[in-house]
VEXGUSE-986323 format. One record per atom (N, C-alpha, C): residue in one letter; x, y, z. Coordinates in steps of 0.1 Angstrom, whole numbers, padded with zeros to 4 digits, always signed. Layout:
REM residues N
aXYZ
...
END
This chain:
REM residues 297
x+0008-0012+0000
x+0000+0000+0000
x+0009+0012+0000
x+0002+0022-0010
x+0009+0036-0008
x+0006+0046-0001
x+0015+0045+0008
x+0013+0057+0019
x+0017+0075+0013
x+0017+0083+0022
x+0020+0094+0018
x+0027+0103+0024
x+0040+0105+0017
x+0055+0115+0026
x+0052+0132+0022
x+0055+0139+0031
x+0052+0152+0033
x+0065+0157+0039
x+0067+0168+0034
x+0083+0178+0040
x+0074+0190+0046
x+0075+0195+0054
x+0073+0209+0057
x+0087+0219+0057
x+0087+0223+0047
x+0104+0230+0047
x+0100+0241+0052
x+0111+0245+0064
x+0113+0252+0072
x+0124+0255+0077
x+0128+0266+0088
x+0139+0262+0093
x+0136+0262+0109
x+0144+0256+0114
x+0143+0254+0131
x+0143+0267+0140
x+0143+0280+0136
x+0142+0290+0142
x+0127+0299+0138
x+0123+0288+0131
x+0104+0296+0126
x+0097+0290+0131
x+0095+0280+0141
x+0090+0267+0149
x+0078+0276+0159
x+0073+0270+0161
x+0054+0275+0167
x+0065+0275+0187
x+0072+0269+0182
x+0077+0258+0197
x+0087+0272+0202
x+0094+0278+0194
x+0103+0288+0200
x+0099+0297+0197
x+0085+0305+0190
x+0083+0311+0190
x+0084+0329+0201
x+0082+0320+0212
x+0086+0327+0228
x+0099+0332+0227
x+0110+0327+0220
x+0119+0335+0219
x+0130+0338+0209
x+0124+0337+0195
x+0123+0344+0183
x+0118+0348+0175
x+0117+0359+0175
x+0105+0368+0166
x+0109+0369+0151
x+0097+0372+0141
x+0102+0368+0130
x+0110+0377+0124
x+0110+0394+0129
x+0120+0402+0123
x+0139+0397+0129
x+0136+0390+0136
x+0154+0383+0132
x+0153+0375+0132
x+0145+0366+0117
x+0150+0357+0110
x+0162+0360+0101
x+0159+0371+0098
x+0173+0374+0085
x+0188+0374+0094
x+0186+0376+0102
x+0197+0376+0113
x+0204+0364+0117
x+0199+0354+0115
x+0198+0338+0121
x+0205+0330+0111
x+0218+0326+0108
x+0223+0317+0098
x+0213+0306+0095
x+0207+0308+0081
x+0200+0295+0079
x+0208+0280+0081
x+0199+0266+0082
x+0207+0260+0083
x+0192+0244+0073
x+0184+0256+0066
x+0179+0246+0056
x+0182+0240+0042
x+0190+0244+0042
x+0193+0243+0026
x+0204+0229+0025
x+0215+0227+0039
x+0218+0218+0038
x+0211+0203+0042
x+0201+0209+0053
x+0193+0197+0053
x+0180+0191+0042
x+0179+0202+0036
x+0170+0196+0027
x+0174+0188+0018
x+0188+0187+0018
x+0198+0185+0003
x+0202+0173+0013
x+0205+0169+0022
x+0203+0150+0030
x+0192+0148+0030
x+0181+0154+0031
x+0165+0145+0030
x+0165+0143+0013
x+0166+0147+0004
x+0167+0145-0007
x+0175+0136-0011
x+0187+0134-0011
x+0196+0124-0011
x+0196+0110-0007
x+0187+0112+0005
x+0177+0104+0016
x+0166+0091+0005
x+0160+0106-0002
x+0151+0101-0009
x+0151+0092-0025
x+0164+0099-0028
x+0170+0096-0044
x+0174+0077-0037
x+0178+0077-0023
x+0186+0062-0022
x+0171+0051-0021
x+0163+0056-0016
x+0154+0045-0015
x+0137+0047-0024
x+0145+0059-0040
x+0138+0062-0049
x+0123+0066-0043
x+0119+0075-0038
x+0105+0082-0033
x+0106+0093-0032
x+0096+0098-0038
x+0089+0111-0040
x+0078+0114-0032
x+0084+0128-0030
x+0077+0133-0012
x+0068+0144-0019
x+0056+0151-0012
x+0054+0164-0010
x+0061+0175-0002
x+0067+0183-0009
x+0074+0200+0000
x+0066+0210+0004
x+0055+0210+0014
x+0047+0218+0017
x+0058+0230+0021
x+0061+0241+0012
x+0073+0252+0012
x+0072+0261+0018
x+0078+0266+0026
x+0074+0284+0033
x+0079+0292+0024
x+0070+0300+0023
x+0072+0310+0011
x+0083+0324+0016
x+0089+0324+0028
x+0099+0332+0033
x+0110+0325+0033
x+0109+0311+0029
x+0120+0302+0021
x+0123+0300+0010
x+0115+0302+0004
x+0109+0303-0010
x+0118+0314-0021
x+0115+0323-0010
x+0117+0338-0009
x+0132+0343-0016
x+0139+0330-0005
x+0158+0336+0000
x+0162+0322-0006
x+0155+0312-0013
x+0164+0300-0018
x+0154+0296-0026
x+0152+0304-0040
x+0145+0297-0048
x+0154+0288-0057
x+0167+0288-0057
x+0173+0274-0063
x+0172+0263-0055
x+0166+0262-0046
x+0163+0251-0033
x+0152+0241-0037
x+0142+0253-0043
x+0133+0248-0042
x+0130+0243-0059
x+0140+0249-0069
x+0140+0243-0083
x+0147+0225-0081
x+0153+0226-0068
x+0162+0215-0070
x+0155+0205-0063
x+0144+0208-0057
x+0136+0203-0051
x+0125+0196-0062
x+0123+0208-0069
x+0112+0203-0078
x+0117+0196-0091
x+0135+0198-0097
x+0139+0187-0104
x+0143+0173-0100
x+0144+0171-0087
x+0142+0156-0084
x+0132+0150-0083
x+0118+0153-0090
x+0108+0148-0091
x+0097+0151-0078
x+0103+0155-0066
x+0093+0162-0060
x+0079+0169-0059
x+0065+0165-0054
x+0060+0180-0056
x+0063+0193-0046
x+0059+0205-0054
x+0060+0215-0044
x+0043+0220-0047
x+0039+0220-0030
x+0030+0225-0025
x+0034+0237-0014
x+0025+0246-0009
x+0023+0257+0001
x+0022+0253+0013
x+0030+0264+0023
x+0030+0261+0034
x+0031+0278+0040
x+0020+0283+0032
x+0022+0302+0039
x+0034+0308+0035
x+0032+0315+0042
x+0044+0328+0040
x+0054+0327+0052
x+0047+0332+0064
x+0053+0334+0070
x+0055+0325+0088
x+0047+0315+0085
x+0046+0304+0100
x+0041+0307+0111
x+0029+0317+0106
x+0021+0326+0118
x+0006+0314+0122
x+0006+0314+0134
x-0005+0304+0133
x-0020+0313+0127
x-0026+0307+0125
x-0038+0315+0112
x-0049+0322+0120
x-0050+0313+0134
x-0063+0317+0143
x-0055+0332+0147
x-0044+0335+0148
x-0038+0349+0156
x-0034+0357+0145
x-0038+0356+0129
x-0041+0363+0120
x-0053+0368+0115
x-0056+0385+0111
x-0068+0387+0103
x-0071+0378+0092
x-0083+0375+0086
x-0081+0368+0070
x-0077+0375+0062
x-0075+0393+0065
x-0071+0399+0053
x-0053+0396+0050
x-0048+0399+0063
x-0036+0394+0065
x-0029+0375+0058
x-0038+0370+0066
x-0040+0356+0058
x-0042+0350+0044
x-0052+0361+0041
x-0053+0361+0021
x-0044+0362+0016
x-0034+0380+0018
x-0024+0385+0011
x-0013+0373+0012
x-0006+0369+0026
x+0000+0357+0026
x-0001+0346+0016
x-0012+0344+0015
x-0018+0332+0011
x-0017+0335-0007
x-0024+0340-0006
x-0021+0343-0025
x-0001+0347-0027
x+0002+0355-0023
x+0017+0362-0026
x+0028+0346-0025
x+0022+0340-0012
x+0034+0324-0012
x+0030+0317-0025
x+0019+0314-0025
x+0017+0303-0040
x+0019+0311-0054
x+0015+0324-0056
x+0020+0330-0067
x+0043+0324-0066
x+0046+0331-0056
x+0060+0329-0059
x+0064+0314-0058
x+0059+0304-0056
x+0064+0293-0055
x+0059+0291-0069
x+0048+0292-0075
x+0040+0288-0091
x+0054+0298-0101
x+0058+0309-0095
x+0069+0320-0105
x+0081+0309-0105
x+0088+0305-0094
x+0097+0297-0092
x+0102+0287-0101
x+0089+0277-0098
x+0088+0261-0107
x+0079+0262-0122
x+0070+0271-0125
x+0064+0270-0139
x+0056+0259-0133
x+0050+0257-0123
x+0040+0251-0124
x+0029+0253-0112
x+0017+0249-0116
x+0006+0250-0103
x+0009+0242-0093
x+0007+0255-0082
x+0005+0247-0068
x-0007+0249-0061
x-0010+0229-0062
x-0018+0227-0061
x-0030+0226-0046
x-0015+0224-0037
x-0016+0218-0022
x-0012+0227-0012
x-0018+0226-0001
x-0017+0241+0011
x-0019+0231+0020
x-0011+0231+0033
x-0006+0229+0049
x-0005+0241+0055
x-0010+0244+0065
x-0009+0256+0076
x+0002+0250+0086
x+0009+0263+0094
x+0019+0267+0095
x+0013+0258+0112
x+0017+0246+0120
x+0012+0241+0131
x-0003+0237+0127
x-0004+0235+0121
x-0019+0227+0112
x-0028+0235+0122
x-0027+0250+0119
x-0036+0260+0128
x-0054+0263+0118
x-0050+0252+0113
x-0071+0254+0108
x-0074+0246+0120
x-0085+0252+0126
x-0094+0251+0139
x-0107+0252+0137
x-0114+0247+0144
x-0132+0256+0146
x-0123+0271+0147
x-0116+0278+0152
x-0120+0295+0153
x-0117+0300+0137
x-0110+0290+0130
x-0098+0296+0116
x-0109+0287+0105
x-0118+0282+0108
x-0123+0276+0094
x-0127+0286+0083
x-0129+0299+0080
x-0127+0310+0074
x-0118+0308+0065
x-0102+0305+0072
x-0092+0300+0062
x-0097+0294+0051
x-0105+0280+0051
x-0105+0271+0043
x-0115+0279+0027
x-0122+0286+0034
x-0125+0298+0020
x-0116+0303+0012
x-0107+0307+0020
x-0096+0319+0014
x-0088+0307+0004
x-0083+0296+0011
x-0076+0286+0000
x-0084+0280-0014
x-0096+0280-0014
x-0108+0277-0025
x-0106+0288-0032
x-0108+0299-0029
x-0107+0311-0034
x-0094+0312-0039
x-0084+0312-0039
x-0072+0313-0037
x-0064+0302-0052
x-0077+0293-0052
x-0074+0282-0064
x-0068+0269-0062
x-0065+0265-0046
x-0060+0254-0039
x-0069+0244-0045
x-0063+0226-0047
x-0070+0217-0051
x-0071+0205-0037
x-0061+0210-0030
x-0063+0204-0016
x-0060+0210-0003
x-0064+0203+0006
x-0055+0212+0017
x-0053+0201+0031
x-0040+0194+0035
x-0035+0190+0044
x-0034+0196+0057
x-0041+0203+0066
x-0041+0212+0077
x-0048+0204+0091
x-0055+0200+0090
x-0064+0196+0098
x-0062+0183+0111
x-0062+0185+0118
x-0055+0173+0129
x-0066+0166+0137
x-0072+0159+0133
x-0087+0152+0138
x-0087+0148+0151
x-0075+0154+0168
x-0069+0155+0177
x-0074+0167+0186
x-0076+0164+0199
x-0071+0175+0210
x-0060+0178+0212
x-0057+0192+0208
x-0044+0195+0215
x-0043+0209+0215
x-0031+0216+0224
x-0032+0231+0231
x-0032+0236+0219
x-0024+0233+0207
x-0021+0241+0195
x-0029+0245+0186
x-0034+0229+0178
x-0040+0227+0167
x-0053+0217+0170
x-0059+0211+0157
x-0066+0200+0159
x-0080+0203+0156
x-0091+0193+0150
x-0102+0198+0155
x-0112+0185+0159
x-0116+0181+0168
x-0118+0173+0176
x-0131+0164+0171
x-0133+0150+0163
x-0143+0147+0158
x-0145+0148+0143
x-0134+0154+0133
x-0137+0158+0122
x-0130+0138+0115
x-0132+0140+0103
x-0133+0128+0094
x-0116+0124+0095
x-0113+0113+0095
x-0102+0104+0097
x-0094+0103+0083
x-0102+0103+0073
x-0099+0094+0063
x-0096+0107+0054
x-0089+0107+0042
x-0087+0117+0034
x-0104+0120+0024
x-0108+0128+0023
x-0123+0135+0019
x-0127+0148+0016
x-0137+0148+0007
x-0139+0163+0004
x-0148+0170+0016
x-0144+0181+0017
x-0154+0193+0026
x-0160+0203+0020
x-0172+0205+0024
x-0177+0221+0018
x-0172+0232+0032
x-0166+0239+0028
x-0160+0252+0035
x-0170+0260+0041
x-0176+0271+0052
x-0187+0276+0057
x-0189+0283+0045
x-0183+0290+0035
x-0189+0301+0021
x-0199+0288+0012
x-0191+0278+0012
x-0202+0267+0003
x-0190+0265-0005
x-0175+0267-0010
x-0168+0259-0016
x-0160+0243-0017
x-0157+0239-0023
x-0158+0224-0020
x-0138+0221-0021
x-0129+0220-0010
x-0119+0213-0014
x-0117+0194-0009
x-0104+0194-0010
x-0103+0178-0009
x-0095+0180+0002
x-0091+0173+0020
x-0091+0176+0032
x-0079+0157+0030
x-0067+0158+0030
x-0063+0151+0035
x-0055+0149+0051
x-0063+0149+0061
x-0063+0153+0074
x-0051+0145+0078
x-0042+0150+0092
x-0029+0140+0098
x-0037+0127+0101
x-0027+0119+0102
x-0033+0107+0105
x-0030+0106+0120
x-0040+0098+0119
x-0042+0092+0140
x-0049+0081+0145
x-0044+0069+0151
x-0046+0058+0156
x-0056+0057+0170
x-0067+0050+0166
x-0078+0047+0180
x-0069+0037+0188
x-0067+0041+0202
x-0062+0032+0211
x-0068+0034+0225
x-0075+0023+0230
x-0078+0022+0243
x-0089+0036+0239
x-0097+0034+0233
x-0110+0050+0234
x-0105+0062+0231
x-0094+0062+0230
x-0080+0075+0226
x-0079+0078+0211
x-0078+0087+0206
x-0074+0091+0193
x-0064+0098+0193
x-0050+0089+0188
x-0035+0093+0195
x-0028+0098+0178
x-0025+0111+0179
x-0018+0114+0163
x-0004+0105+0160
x-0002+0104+0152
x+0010+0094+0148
x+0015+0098+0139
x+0015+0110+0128
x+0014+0110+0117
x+0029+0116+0116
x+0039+0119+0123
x+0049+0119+0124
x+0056+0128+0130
x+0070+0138+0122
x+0071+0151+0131
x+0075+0145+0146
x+0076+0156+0155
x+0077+0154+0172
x+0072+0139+0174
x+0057+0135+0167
x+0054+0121+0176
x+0065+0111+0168
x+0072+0112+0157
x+0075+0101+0156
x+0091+0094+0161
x+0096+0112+0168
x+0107+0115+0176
x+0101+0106+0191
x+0090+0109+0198
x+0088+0110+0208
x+0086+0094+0211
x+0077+0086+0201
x+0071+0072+0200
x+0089+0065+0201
x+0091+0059+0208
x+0095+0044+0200
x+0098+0039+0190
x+0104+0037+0179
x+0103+0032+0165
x+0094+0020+0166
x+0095+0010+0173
x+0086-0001+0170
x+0070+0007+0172
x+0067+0012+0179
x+0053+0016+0188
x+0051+0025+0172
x+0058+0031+0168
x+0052+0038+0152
x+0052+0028+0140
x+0056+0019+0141
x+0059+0008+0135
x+0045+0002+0132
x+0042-0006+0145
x+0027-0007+0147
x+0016-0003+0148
x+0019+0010+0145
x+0008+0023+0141
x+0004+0020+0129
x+0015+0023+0117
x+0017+0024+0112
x+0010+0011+0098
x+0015-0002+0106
x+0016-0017+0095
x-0002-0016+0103
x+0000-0013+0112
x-0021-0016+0119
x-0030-0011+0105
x-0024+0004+0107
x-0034+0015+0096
x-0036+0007+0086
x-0027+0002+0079
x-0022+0000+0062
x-0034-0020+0061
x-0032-0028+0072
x-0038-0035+0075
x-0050-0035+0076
x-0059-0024+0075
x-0068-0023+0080
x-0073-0016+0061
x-0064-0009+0054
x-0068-0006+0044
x-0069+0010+0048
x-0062+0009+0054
x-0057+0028+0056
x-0046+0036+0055
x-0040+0041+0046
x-0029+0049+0038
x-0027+0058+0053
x-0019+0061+0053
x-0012+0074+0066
x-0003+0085+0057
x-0008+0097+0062
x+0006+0108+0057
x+0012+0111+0068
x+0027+0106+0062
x+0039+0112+0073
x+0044+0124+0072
x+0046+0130+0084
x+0055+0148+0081
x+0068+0148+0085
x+0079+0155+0082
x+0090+0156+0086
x+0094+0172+0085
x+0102+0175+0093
x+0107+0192+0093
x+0121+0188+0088
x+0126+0198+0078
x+0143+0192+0076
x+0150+0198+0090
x+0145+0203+0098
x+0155+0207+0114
x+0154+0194+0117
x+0147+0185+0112
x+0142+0176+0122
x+0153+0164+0126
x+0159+0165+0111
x+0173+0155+0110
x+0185+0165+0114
x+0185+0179+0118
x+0198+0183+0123
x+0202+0185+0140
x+0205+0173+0144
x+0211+0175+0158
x+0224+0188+0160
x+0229+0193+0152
x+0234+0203+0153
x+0230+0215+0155
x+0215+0216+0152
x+0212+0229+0151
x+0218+0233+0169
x+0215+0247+0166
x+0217+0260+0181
x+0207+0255+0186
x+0213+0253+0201
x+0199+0254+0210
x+0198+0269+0212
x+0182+0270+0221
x+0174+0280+0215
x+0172+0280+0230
x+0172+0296+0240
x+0168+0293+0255
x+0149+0292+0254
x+0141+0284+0257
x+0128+0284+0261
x+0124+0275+0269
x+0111+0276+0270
x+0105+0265+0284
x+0108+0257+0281
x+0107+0245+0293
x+0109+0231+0292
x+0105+0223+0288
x+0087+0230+0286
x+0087+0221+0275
x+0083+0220+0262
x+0088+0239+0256
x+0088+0241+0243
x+0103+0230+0242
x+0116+0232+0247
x+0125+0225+0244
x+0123+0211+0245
x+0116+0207+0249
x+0111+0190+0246
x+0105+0188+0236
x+0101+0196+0233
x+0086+0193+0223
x+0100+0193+0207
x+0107+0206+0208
x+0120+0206+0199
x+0130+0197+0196
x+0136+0194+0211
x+0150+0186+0204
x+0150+0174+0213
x+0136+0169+0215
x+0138+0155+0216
x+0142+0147+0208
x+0148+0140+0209
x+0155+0128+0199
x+0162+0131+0184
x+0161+0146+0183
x+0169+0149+0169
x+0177+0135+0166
x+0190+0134+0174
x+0198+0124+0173
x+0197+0112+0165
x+0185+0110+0170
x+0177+0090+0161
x+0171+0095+0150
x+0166+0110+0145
x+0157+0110+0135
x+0158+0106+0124
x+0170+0107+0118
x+0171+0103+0106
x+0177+0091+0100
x+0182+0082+0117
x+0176+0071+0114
x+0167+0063+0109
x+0164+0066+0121
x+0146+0061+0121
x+0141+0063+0109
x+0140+0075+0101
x+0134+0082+0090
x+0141+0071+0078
x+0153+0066+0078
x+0156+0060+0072
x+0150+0043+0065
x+0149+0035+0085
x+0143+0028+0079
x+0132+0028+0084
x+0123+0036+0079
x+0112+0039+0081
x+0106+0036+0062
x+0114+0045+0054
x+0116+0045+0040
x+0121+0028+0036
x+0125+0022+0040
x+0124+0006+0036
x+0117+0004+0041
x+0110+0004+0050
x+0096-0006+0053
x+0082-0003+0052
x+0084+0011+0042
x+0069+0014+0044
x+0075+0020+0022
x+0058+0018+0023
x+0058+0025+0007
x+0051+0042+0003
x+0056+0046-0002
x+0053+0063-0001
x+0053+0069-0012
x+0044+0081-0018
x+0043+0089-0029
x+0036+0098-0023
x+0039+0114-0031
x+0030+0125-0032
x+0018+0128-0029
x+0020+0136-0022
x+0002+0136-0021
x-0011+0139-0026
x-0003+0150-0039
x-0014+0153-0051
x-0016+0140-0062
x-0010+0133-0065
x-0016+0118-0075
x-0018+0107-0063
x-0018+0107-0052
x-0021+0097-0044
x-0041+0102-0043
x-0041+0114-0040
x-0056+0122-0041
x-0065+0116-0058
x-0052+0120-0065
x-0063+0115-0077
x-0066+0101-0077
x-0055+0095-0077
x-0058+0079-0076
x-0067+0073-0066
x-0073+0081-0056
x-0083+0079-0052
x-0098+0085-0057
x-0097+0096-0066
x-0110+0098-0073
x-0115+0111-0065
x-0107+0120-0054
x-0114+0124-0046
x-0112+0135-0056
x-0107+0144-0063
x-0107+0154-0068
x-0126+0154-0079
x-0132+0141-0081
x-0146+0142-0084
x-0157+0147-0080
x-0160+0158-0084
x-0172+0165-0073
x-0186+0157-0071
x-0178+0146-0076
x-0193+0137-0077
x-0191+0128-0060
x-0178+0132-0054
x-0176+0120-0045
x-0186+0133-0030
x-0186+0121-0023
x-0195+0129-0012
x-0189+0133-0002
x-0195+0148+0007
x-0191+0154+0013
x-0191+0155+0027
x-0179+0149+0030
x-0182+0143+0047
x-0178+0152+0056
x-0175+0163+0054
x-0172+0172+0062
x-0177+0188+0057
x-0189+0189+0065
x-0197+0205+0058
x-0198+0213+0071
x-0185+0223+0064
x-0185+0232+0080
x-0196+0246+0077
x-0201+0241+0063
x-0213+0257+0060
x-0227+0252+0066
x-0226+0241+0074
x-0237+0240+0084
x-0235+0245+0099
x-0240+0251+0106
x-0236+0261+0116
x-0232+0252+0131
x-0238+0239+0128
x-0241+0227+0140
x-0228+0218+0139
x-0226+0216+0123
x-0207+0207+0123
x-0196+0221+0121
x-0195+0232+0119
x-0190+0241+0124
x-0187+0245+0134
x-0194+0239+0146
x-0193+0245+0159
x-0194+0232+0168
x-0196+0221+0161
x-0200+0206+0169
x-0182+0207+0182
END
């Protein structure tokens, strides 16, 4: 079964997690340190031949658009990931739109080609941000990865659809909702879809997350940050447990990540979508936030 690999390219100093003590006007200040990691996840990828999705920051985008050509000549897709790594609910939509159109225009200038796919910056679509999900219809998105069907302080929205599906948006537009994946355990709905949890789990304990889903006849999308394989980066002074949530286990990650890539099967997430048929507006709509009751459920 073909599962589905996702990059969120970023760098380790734009993180939701340090935010408390880096602001975004000294990013330009901060020696990047993505460009070499994206170029070992790619390397990563050419050895065990798979093709990921690069949900891009467009302030990355921005300062290394040969990053992202070289990204997109190794057969990669490139999809959106904002502008700027602001969570969405602590943005205006006007703010949010301009973002939102200005990143995909310069990543579509970039590569000569449509982008198709949008990720929020800490998968900050919520009940308060479902607003967003207009702006990306509008905007000409064909999908959108944001959604964490999970409780948590951050993100998440609690009871929404498990499975990848179309939604109507509260304006009445219709996109395709490939939500993080997450395993029922003990009455629990525990996220697993990668990132921090797949630092934090075990390898075996993700393992069996993992072979369960696919068992059962359920595809999972994995995420990875390229900080995520750099145990070198700078520590960063913050709480205890933004810093946990950060550089737990850097060390193992790109192990793990490795044979993670032999034992599981992976492709992009925009022809994994078609090969399921959901881009059909004939397929049905399991998630209608333009009813005021599953909007607010």
């Amino acid at each position: 079964m073909k599962n589905v690999l996702t990059i969120d390219v970023e760098d380790y100093f734009q993180v939701a997690a340090l935010a408390e003590s880096i602001r975004p006007e000294e990013w330009d200040s901060i020696p990047a340190r993505v460009e070499n990691n994206v170029h070992r996840l790619l390397d990563l990828f050419d050895r065990h031949q798979v093709k990921a999705t690069h949900f891009v920051l467009g302030w990355i985008a921005e300062r290394f658009p040969e990053l992202i050509r070289e990204i997109q000549r190794r057969g990669h897709e490139i999809a959106s990931h904002g502008y700027s790594h602001q969570l969405i609910y602590n943005q205006t939509p006007e703010v949010f739109e301009r973002e939102t159109r200005d990143s995909k225009a310069l990543l579509e200038d970039i590569t000569g080609e449509a982008v198709r796919g949008y990720r929020a910056a800490s998968y900050s679509i919520t009940r308060k941000s479902l607003w967003a999900l207009d702006i990306l219809a509008e905007a000409g998105f064909s999908y959108d990865s944001s959604i964490f069907p999970v409780v948590h302080d951050r993100y998440g929205i609690k009871g929404s659809p498990e499975q990848p599906h179309r939604l109507r948006t509260p304006q009445g537009h219709e996109l395709v909702e490939f939500p993080l994946s997450t395993y029922r355990l003990l009455g629990q709905t525990l996220p697993v879809a990668g990132g921090g949890y797949f630092r934090l789990y075990p390898y075996a304990l993700s393992r069996h997350f993992y072979r369960s889903l696919n068992r059962r006849g359920t595809p999972f999308v994995f995420y990875l940050h390229p900080w995520e394989i750099d145990p070198g980066q700078p520590r960063v002074e913050a709480s205890w447990f933004s810093r946990f949530r950060h550089y737990n286990h850097l060390e193992d990650c790109e192990q793990r990540l490795d044979r993670l890539l032999s034992e599981f099967a992976f492709e992009p997430m925009y022809p994994h979508l078609q090969q399921r048929g959901l881009f059909d507006a004939q397929k049905p709509v399991l998630a209608d936030y333009s009813r005021p009751q599953q909007a607010a459920a």
